[in-house]
C-alpha positions as CSV (number, residue, x, y, z in Angstrom):
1,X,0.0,0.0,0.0
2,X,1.5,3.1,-0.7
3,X,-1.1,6.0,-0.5
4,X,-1.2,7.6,3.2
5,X,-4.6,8.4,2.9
6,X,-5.1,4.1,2.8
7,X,-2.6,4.0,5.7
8,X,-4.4,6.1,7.9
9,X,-7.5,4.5,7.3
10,X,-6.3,1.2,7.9
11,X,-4.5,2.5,11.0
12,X,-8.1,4.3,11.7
13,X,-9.6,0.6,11.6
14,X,-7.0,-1.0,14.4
15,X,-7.6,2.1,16.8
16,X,-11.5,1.2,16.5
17,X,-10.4,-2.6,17.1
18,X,-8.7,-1.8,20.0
19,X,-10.6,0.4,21.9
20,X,-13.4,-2.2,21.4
21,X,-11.4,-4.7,23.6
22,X,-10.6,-1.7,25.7
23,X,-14.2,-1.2,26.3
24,X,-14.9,-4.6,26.8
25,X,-12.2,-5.1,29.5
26,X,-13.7,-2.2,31.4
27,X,-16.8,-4.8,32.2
28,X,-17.3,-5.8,36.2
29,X,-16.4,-9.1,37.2
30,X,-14.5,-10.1,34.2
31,X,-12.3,-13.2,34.6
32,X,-8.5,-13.2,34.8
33,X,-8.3,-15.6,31.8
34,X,-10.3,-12.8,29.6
35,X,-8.3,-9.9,30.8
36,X,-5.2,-11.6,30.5
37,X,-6.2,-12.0,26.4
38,X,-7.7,-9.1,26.6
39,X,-4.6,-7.3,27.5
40,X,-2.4,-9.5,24.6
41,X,-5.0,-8.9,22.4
42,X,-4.4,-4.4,22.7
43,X,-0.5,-5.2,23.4
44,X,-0.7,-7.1,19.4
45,X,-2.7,-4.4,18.1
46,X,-0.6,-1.7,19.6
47,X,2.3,-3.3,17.8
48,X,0.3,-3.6,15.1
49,X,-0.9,0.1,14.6
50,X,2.7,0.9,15.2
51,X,4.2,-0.5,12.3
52,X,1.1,1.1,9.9
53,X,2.0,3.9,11.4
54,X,5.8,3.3,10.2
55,X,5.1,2.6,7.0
56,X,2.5,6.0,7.0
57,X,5.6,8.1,8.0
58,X,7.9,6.5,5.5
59,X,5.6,6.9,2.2
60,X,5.0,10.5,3.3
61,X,8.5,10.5,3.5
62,X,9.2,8.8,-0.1
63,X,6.5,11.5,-1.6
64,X,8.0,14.8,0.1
């Protein structure tokens, strides 16, 4: 992919992912197991949104 308009959408898309399993982790009386995925599952898609946002920065980059 190398338009950054695609890039940020994309990285708009794993935001929305993760602050659905951010919201559900806010839910009372949730059980350790859950959390525990819960908290691999944002720790992957931080990673994940972090390289989009790499390759964002370095076609912006290639175009300037």
């Amino acid at each position: 992919m190398s338009d950054p308009a695609e890039l940020f959408a994309r990285l708009t898309g794993e935001l929305e992912d993760m602050h659905g399993v951010a919201v559900e982790g806010q839910v009372a009386s949730q059980p350790p197991e859950l959390l525990r995925a819960l908290a691999d599952a944002l720790a992957t898609g931080l990673q994940r949104a972090a390289r989009t946002l790499l390759e964002a920065r370095m076609t912006i980059d290639a175009h300037d």
